[in-house]
N, C-alpha and C positions, 0 to 999 in steps of 0.2 A: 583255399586261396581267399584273403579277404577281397572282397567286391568292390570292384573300382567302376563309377557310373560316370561314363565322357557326357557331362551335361553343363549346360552352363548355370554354375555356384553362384548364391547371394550370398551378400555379409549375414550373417547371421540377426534376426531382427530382433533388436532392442527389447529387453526385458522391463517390466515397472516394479516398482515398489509396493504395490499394490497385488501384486501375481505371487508375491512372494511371500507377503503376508497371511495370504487366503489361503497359499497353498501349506504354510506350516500350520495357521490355525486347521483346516482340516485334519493334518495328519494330529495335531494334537486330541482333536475330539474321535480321532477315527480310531487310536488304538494307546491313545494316553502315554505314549513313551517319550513325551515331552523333548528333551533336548536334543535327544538319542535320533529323534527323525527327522533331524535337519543335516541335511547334504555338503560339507561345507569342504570337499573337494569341487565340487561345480559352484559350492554358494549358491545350493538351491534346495528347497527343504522335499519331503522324500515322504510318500505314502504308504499309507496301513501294508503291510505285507500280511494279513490276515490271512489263512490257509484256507483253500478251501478244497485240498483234498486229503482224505485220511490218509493217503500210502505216500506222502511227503517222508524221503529219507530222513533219518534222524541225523543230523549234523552240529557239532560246534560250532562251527565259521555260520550258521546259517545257510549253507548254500544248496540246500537242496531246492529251493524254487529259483526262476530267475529273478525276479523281481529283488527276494530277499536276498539273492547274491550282490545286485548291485548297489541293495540298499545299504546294506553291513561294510561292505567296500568304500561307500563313501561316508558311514559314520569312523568307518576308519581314518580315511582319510582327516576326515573333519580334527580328528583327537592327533592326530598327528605322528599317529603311530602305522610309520612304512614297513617295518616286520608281519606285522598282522597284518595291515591292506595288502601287501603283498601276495598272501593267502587266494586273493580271490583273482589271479592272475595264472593261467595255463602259460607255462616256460617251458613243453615240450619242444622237441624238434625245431627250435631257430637257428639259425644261420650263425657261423663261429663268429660274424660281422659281430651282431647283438646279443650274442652271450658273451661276450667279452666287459659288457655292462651289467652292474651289479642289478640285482632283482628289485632292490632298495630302489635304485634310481629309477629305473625304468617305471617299477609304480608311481613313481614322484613324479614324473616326465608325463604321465597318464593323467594323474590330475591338472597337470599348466595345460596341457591341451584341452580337456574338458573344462577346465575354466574358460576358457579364452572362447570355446567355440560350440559349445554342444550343453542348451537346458534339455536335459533328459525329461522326457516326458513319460513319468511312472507309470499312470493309466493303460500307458498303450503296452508297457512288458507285461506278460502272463504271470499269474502267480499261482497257475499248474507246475505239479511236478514235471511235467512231461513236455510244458513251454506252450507255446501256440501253436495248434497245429495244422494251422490252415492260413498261414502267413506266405505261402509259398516260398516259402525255407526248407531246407532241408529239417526233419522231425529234431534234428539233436541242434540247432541253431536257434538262439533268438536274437530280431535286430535291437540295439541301444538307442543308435541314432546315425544320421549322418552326417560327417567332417569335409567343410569346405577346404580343400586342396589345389590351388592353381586355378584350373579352371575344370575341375572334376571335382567330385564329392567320393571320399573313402566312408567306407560304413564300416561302423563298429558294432560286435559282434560279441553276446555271449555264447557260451558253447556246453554242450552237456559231454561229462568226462569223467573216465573211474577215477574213482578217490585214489590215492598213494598206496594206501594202508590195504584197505578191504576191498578194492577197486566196485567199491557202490558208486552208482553216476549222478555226481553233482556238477550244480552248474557255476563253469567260471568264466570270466574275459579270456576268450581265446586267444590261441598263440597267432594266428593270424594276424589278428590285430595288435596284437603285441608285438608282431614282428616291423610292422609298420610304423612303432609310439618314435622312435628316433628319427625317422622321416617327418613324420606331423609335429616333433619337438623341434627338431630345426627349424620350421618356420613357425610357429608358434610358442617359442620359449622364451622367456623376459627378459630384459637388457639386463646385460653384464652386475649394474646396479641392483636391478629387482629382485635378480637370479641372488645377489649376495645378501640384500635386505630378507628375502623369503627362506632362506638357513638359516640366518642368524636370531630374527625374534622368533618369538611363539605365533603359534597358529591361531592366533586368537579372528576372530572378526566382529564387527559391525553392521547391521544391515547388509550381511554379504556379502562386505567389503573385508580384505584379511588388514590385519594392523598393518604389516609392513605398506600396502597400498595408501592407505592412510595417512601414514608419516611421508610417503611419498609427495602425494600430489601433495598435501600442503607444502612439503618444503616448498616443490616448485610451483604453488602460487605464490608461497612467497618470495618467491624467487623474482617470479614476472611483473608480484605489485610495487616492489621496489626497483625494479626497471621501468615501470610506470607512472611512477612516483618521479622517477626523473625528468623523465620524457613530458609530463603535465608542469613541474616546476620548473622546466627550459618554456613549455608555451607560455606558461605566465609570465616569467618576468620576458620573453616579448611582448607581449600582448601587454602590460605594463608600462615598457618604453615609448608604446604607441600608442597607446590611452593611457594618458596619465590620471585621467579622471577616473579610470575605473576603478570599481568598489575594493574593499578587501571581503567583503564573502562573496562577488563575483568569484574571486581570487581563489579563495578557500572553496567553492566548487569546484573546480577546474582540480587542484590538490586531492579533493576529497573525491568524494561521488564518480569522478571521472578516471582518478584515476584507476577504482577500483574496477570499476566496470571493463577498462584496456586491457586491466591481468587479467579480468576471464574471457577475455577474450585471445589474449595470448595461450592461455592454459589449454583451451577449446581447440584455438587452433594449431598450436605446435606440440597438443600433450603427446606423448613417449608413445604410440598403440602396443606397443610391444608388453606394455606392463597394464594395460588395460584388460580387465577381465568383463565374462556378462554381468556380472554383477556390480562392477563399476559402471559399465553404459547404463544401469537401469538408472542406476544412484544421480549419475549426471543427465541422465533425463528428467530427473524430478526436477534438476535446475532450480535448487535450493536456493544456493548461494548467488546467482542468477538473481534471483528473485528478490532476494531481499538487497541487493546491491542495485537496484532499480528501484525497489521502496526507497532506499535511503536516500539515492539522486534526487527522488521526486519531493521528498520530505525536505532537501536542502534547497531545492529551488523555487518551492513555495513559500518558504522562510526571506529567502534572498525576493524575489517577488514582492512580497509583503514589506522589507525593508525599503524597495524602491517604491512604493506605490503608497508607506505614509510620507518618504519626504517628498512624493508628489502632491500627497493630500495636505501636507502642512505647507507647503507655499503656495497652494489654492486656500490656503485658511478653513479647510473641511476637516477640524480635527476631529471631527465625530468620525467619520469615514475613516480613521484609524482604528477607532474601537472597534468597527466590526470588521477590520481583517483577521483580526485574533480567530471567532465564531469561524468566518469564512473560510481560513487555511484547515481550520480545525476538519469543518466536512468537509474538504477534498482530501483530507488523507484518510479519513476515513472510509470515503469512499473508492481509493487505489488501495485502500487495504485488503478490504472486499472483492476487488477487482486482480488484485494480487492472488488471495487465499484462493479462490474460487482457479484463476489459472497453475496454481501450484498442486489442487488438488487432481487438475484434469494431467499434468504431466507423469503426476505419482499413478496415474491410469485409474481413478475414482472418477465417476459421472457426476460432473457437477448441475449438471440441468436440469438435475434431482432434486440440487440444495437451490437451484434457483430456482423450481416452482417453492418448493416449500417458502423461501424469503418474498415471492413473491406473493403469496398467499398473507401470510405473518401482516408482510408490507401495507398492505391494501386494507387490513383489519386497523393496524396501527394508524395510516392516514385518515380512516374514519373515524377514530376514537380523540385522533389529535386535531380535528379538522381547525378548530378556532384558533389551539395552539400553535399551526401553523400561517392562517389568517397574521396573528400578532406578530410571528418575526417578521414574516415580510411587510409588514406595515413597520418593523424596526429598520429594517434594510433600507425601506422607503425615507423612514425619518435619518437615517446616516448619511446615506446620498447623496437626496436630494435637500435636505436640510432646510426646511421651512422654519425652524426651531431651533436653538440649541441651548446646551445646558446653560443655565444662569440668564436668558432672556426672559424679560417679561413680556408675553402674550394675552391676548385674548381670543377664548376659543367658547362658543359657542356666547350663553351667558355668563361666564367667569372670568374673570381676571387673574393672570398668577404669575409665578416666577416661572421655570422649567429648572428642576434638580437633577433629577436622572431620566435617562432612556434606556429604559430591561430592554430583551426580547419578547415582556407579555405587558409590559404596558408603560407607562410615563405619568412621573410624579411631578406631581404641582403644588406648588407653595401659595396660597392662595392672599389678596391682602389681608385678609383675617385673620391671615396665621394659620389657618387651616392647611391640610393637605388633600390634595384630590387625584387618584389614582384613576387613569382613563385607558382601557385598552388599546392598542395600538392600534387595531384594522380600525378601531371606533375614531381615533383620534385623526389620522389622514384624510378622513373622508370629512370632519369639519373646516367652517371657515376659519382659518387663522389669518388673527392679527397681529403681526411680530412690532411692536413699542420699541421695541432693542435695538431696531435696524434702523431705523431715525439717524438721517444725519445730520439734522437741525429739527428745535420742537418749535411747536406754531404756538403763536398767544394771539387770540382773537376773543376778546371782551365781548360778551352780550349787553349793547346798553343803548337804551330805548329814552330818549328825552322826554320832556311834557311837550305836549302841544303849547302849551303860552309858552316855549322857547322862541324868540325872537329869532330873526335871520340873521342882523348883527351879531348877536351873542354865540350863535354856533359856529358862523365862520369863525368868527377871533376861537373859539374854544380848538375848532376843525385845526385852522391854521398853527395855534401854538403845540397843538400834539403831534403836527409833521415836524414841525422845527426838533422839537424835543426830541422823537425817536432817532433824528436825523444824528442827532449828537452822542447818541449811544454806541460806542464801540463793538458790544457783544451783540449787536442787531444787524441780521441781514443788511446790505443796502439793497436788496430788490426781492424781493415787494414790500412795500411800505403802502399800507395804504390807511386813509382816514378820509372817509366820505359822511353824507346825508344818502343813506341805500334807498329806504322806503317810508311809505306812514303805514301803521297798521293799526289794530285794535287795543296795541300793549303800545302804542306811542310813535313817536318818532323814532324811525329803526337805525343806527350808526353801525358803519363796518369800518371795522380796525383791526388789520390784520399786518404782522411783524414776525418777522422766524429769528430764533434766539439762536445763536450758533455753539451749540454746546449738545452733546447727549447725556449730562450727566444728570440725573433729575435733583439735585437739592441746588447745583448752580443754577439751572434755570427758576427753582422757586424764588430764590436769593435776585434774580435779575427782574422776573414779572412782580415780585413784590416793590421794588423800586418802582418798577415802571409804573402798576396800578396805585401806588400813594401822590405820584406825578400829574394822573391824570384827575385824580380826584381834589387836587389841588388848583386844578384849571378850571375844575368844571363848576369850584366855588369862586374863581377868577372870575370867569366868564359870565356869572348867572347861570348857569346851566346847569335844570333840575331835571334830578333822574323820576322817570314816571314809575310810580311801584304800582306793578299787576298784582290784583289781589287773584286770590286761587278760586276757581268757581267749580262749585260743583258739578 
């Protein structure tokens, strides 16, 4: 009788992509039969049946060990040949119920169940002839594994049994359990669809995945992204009607990124389980497509971000602060790339904490090696900003004078009045005094001029006087402050303050405006008698 245990059954737990790997690279290095030891009735790859007793019957089918019976039974399966995997199938004494079904099927029916529900763990079957004999089994039984059913678990079973021919005892899937494949097929057999996709192509697979599965779930993601595709182009044009302002790559997020993300989420949650195998669950636990439909969200709304955030910076007139959102979107997707790869690795079941010491390691070498390297961008980020400077002002910074042409991220060129160029590091450059000239909303003319002492009192008032009148009359001249005093006496003469703001930033009108006005006053100042005192240079 096959073994039925009244316990309460889990789903079967999730396989990775990672188990699956490891497990066919071993069998490849274990006995180099390359294609031949992968499982691809369960879609699971299949270890070394290496003998390790000499009185191993001599068999065709392989089945004189258990191990190498169930292993051959499932490259059978794998090639898609039910005649031959049938072989490894005991069809004694069943019920007229189940021999009423072909052998063909019933081995067919064997593998939808062991897909769906049971990673055979090779390890643990004996690859004595004799099986394990201390499994407390009976000596002529070994167990496969065991099948969640209801709320019991059915175990499947190889069996040791004379051959046809020469009745020598090899080992096959018992009829026991064979008696029960039509039981465990009805509730674990594919939908009507699957059932006809899985006859009709080739046995081919993928990562464990068979083609027909394949061709499955994508029709129906695409099935559910274009239901979702609807469903985001009805929110938009509400969301449209009632912000008329809103952007169109708002728009096309909602269309794009979003709605991709709703299919898998529809597919997640209404997929078919009937045609779900373990080797689908592992596959959709890597959560590939997951993954990269959240990269692409985040890529589209750092884009959309950076669209809203220069026409904030250009109507604050910070068009520097547009040039570095290009730099700045750049490292954030680089770093959800990172943050991506590293969680896509941990669902395929690789350790990623492994690659994060290592990056953390790398990291800390590179921060030291780039130290000043990174000193200069953030002293660029600073000059974007906060914008003490921008291209094409003329500044002074330290003792130079210059234009400003470009701002890198490792330093900033200056056009010097000489024509020269001077290239200043960034961390070096924020941390001087700057003088922005550019920002000027009016320039000042304020004359140095020092009368003689024999200037008469008369003579400087009328001079005083006619140079208020005169500025007064200038249109391009502030009217507040104007001034024309007697300041001081000093050692250079009689000291005059004359101070006027030209209202222009343009520098050749203003030389065009103070050259007037300085020929004006020097016209007065031989009006008036009024002799300028020349300071000779002293050593």
């Amino acid at each position: 009788m096959l073994s039925v245990t009244a316990v309460e059954v889990k789903k079967p737990e999730g396989l990775s992509i990672k188990q699956m790997l490891e497990q066919k690279e071993t069998v490849q290095e274990g006995n180099g039969k390359g294609d031949n030891q992968v499982n691809s009735a369960t879609n699971q790859a299949v270890p070394s049946t290496a003998q390790t007793n000499d009185n191993v019957p001599a068999d065709d089918l392989d089945r004189g060990q258990p191990r190498s019976a169930i292993t051959s039974y499932i490259q059978a399966m794998r090639a898609g040949d039910l005649v031959l995997a049938s072989q490894y199938l005991d069809f004694r004494n069943l019920s007229s119920k189940t021999s009423k079904i072909s052998e063909e099927e019933l081995t067919r029916q064997l593998g939808v169940v062991l897909n769906r529900t049971l990673w055979i763990d090779f390890n643990s079957i004996s690859d004595h002839p004799l099986g394990e004999l201390n499994d407390g089994l009976p000596s002529y039984r070994e167990l496969i594994g065991k099948v969640p059913y209801n709320d019991i678990s059915i175990s499947l079973y190889l069996q040791r049994v004379p051959r046809k021919d020469d009745r020598v005892k090899i080992w096959k899937i018992s009829n026991a359990t064979v008696e029960k494949i039509p039981l465990l097929y009805q509730q674990y057999s594919y939908s009507p669809l699957g059932e006809w996709l899985a006859k009709k192509l080739p046995p081919a697979e993928l990562f464990g995945v068979m083609l027909w599965q394949w061709l499955y779930f994508s029709l129906m993601l695409a099935i559910y992204y274009f239901v979702a595709l609807l469903i985001t182009k009805l929110a938009a044009l509400i969301i449209k009607r009632i912000y008329s302002g809103i952007s169109i790559e708002a728009l096309n997020f909602i269309t794009g990124p979003v709605a991709l993300l709703l299919a898998i989420f529809f597919a997640r949650t209404f997929r078919e389980e009937a045609n779900v195998t373990l080797a689908v669950q592992a596959v959709m636990e890597g959560r590939t497509v997951l993954t990269l439909a959240w990269c692409w969200a985040f890529f589209r709304f750092v884009e959309l971000m950076k669209s809203i955030l220069a026409k904030k910076f250009i109507a604050q007139d910070k068009q520097l602060a547009v040039y570095l959102l290009r730099p700045a979107g750049t490292v954030l997707k680089l770093i959800v790339v990172t943050i991506a790869v590293l969680h896509w690795l941990e669902s395929l079941g690789f350790n990623a904490s492994t690659l994060l010491a290592g990056l953390g390691i790398g990291g800390l070498a590179i921060a030291l090696a780039a130290q000043k390297t990174v000193e200069n961008i953030i002293g660029a980020i600073t000059l974007y900003t906060s914008a003490p400077v921008k291209i094409g002002n003329l500044c002074k910074f330290g003792n130079s004078i210059g234009v400003v042409e470009e701002i890198g991220l490792r330093s900033t060129r200056i056009r010097t009045l000489d024509r020269t160029v001077i290239y200043v590091p960034n961390a070096k450059f924020i941390d001087m005094e700057l003088e922005n000239f550019s920002e000027r909303e009016k320039m000042a003319f304020r004359p140095k001029l020092h009368l003689s002492p024999n200037t008469t009192k008369e003579n400087m008032e009328g001079f005083l006087e006619a140079v208020r009148e005169h500025i007064k009359s200038l249109a391009l001249l502030e009217e507040s402050p104007q001034r024309a005093h007697f300041k001081n006496y000093s050692i250079h003469g009689l000291e005059l303050d004359i101070l006027v703001y030209v209202k222009t930033t343009t520098f050749n009108v203003y030389l065009d405006e103070i050259n007037q006005l300085n020929l004006a006053i020097l016209a007065l100042l031989n009006k008036h008698n009024c002799q300028l005192q020349v300071v000779s240079e002293r050593t």
